[in-house]
C-alpha positions in Angstrom: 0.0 0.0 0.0 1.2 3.8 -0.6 2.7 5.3 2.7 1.3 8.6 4.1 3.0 12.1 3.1 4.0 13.6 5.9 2.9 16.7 6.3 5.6 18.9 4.9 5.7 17.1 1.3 2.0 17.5 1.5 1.7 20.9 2.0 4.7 21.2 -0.4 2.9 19.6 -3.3 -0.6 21.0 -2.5 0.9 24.1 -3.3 2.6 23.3 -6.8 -0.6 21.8 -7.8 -2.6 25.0 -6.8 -0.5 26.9 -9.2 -0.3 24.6 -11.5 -4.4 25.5 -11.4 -3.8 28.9 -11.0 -2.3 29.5 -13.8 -4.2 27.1 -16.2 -1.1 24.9 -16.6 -1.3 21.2 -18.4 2.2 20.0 -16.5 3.8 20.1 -13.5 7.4 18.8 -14.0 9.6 17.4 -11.1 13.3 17.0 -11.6 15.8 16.5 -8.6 18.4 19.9 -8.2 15.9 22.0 -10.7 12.8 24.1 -9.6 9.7 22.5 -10.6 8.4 23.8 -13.8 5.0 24.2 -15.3 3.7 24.2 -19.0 1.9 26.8 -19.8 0.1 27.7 -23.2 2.8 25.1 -24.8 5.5 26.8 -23.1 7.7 25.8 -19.9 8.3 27.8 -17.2 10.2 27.6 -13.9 8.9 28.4 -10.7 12.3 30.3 -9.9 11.0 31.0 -6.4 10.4 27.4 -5.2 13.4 25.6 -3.9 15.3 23.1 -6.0 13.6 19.8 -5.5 15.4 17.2 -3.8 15.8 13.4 -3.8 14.0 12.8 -0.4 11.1 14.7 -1.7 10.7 13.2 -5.1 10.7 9.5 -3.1 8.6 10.5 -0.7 5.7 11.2 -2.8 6.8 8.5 -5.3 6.3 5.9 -2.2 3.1 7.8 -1.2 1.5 7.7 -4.9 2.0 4.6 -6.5 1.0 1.2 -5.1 3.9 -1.8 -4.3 2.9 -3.2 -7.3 3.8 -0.2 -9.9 6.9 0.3 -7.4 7.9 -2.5 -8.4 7.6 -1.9 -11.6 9.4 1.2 -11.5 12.2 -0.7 -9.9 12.2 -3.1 -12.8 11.4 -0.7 -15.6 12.4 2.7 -14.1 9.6 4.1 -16.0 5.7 4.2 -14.8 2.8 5.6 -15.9 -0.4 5.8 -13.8 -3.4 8.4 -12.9 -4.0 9.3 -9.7 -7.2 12.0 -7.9 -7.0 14.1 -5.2 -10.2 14.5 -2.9 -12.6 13.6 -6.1 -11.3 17.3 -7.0 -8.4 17.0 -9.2 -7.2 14.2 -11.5 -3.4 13.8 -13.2 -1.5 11.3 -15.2 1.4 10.6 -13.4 4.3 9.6 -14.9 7.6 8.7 -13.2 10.8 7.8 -14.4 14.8 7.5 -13.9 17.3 10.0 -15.7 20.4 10.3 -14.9 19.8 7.1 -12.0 17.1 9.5 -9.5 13.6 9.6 -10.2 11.5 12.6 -11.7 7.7 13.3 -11.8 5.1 14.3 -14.1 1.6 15.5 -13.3 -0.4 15.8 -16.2 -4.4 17.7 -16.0 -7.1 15.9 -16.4 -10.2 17.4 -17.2 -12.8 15.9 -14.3 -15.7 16.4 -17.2 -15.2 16.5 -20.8 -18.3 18.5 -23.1 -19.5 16.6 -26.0 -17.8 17.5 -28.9 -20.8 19.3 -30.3 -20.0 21.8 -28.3 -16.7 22.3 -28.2 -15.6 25.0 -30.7 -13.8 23.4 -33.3 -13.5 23.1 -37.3 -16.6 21.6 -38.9 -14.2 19.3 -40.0 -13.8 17.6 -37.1 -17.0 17.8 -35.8 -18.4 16.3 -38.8 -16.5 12.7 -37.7 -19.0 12.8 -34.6 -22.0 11.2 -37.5 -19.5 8.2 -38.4 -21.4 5.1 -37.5 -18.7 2.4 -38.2 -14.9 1.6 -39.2 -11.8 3.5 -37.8 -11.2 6.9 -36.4 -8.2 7.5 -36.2 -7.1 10.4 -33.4 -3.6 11.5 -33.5 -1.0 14.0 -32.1 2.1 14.7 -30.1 2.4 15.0 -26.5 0.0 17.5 -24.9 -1.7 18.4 -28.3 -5.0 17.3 -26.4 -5.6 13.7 -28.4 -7.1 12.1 -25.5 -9.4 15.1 -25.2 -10.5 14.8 -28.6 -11.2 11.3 -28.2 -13.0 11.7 -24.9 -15.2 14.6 -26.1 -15.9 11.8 -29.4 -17.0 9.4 -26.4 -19.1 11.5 -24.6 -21.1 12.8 -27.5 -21.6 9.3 -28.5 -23.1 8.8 -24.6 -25.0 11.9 -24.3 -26.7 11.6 -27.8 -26.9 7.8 -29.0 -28.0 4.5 -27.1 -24.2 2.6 -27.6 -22.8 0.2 -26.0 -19.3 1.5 -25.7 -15.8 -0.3 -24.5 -12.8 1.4 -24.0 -9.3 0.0 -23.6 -6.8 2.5 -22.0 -3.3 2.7 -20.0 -4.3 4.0 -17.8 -7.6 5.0 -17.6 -8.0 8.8 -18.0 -11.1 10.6 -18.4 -13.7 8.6 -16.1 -17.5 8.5 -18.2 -20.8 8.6 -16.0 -23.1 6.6 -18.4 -26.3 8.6 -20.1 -28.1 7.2 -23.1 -25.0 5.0 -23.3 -23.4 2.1 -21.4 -19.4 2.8 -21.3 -17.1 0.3 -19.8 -13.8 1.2 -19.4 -11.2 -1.2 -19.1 -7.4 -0.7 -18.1 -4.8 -2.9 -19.7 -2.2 -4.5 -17.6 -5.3 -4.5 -14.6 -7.9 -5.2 -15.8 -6.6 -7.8 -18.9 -3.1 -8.7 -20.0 -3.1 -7.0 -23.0 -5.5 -5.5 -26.2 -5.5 -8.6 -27.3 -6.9 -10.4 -25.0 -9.7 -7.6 -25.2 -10.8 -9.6 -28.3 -12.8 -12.1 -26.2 -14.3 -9.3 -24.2 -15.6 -8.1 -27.5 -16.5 -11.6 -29.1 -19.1 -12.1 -25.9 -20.4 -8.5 -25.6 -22.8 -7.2 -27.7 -20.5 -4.2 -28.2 -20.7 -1.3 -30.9 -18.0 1.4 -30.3 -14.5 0.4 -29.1 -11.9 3.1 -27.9 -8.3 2.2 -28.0 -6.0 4.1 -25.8 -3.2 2.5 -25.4 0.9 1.7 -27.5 0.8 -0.1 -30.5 2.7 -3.1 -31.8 1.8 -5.2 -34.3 -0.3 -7.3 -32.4 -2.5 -4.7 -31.3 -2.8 -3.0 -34.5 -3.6 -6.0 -35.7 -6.7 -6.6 -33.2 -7.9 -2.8 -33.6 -8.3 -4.1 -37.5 -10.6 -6.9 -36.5 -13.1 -5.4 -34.2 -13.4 -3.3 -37.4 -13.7 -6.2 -39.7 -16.8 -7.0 -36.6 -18.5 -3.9 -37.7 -17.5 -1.9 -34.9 -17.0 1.5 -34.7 -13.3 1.3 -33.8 -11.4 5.1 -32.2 -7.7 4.8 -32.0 -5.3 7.4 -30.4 -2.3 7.1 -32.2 0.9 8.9 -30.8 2.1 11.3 -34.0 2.4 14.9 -34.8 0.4 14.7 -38.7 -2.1 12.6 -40.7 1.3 11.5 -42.7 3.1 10.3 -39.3 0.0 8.2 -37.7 -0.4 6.5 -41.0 3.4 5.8 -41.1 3.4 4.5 -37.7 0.2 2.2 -37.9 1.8 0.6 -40.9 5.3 0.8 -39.5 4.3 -1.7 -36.9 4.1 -4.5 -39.2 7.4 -6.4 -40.8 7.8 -5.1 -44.2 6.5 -8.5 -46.0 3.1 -7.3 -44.0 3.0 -4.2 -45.0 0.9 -4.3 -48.9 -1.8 -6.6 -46.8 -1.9 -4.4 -44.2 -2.1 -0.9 -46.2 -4.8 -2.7 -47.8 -6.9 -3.6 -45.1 -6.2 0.4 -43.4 -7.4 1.7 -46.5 -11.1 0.2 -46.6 -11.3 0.3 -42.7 -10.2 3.8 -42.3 -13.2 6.6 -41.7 -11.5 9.7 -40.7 -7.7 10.2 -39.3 -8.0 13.3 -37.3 -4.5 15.4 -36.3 -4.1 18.2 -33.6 -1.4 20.6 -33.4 -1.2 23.4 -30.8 -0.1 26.8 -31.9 0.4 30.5 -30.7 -1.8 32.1 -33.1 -0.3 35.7 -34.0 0.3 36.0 -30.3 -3.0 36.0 -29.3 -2.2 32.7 -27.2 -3.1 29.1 -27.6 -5.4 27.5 -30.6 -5.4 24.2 -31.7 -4.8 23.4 -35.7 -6.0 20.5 -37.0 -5.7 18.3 -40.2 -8.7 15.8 -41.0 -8.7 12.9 -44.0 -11.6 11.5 -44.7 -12.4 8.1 -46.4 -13.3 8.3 -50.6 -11.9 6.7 -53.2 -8.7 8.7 -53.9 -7.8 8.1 -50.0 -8.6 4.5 -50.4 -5.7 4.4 -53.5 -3.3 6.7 -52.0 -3.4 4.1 -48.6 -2.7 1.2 -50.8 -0.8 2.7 -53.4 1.6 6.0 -52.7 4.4 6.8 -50.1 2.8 8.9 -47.6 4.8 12.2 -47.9 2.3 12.9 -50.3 -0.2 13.5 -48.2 -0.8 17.0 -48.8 -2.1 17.5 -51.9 -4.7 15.0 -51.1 -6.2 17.2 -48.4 -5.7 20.2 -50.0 -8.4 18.8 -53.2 -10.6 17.0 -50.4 -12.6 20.1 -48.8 -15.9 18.7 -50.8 -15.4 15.7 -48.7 -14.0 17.2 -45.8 -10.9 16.9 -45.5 -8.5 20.0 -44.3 -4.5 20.8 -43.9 -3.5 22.3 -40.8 -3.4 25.9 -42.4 -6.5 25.7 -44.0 -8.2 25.3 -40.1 -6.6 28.3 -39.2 -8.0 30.5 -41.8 
């Protein structure tokens, strides 16, 4: 079981968190000798005021957050990833890792409640992969470009507006859903089952129809998002990559290279929509969010199976009838 804080490194990281509130930050970053930083709008920044953090801090909490048997697993690993809430007021992904053989800390926001995607503000583009019914969505950006956001705003409109049956498979588990015309189950890999694909069977003996998939790729997985596609499900994947161009290279890039024709064929007829986010300092006037969105028709279907992927662009650029859109384009 996790130890108690003592009082000190509680009050201690009650206060980083508070400013990491305050001033609408998405990270708090923990690094033994350094101050701790937040990121703000995109941007890091020190807390020069606070004292450099120390080693006996950093293990304190590590001991008092994570349970024996993810310490264990940072022992083995050196590298954990986990969420943890505060007093039902404040949830984080925490991730914790060696460098340089002593342990740092990440606190990552999460939202407590995520709106519908109908009402977030948004290109149309986006919003209009909220009506697709069945195949793959395919969410995708860098660190901190909000992909899990996306993807839990696509969930919750699904819950608040259609009667679904809705699985999720995530690690961790982020964003936690309160079910409304839906039923969502959520269910954490490495806790709750071994691995995506032993999520298979889960699948196979519920009558499922969407199927979120929130979790690193190998082969093997990639290869089980494609059959609960070939089941008819409505299948959303968040794929770590900056562009449309990189989260198709990686999905294929998975696979042994004698896989790869098979496999580029089977993305191309189960891919709906791949959806990109990029965060930007618009003109100074702060953060916004650019997006690039392909959609499905049958020039993407032969560019998928047929042409390298760095030509990507010209295919959204002629593909606003069918709404596709470039990452300038959104910002016009």
């Amino acid at each position: 079981m996790p130890v108690m804080l003592d009082s000190a490194t509680e009050l201690r990281l009650n206060k980083l968190l508070s400013a990491l509130s305050e001033y609408k930050g998405s990270d708090l970053h923990l690094t033994i000798a350094n101050p701790p930083s937040l990121r703000i709008g995109g941007k890091l920044q020190s807390l020069a005021n606070e004292p450099l953090l120390t080693n006996d801090f950093l293990s304190n909490l590590i001991r008092a957050l994570l349970t024996d048997v993810q310490l264990q697993h940072l022992e083995l690993t050196k590298d954990v990833t986990t969420v943890v809430t505060f007093k039902g007021k404040s949830r984080y992904k925490l991730h914790a890792y060696s460098q340089q053989g002593s342990y740092s800390l990440t606190f990552h926001t999460i939202p407590l409640t995520v709106a519908p995607l109908s009402r977030w503000t948004i290109h149309a583009a986006v919003q209009q992969c909220s009506q697709i019914q069945k195949g793959l969505i395919v969410v995708a950006g860098g660190y901190g470009a909000g992909k899990s956001t996306l993807v839990a705003g696509l969930v919750e409109e699904l819950n608040q507006t259609s009667a679904h049956h809705i699985m999720t498979f995530e690690q961790p588990i982020e964003f936690v859903y309160t079910d409304a015309q839906s039923i969502v189950e959520q269910v954490e890999i490495g806790v709750d089952i071994a691995d995506l694909q032993s999520g298979l069977q889960r699948v196979y003996q519920e009558d499922i129809d969407v199927v979120v998939v929130n979790t690193a790729l190998d082969a093997a997985g990639m290869r089980t998002v494609l059959h609960f596609v070939e089941m008819g499900k409505l299948v959303i994947l968040e794929v770590m990559a900056p562009t449309v161009q990189l989260a198709l290279t990686t999905m294929v890039g998975v696979f042994h290279a004698a896989e790869q024709i098979s496999v580029r064929d089977e993305l191309a007829i189960a891919i709906q929509a791949v959806i990109a986010l990029q965060p930007v300092d618009e003109h100074g006037q702060g953060p916004a969010v650019a997006c690039e969105v392909l959609r499905q028709n049958t020039a993407t279907i032969n560019f998928i199976k047929h042409e390298t992927f760095d030509k990507i662009g010209l295919l959204l650029e002629n593909g606003r009838n069918d709404g596709m859109i470039t990452f300038e384009q959104s910002l016009r």
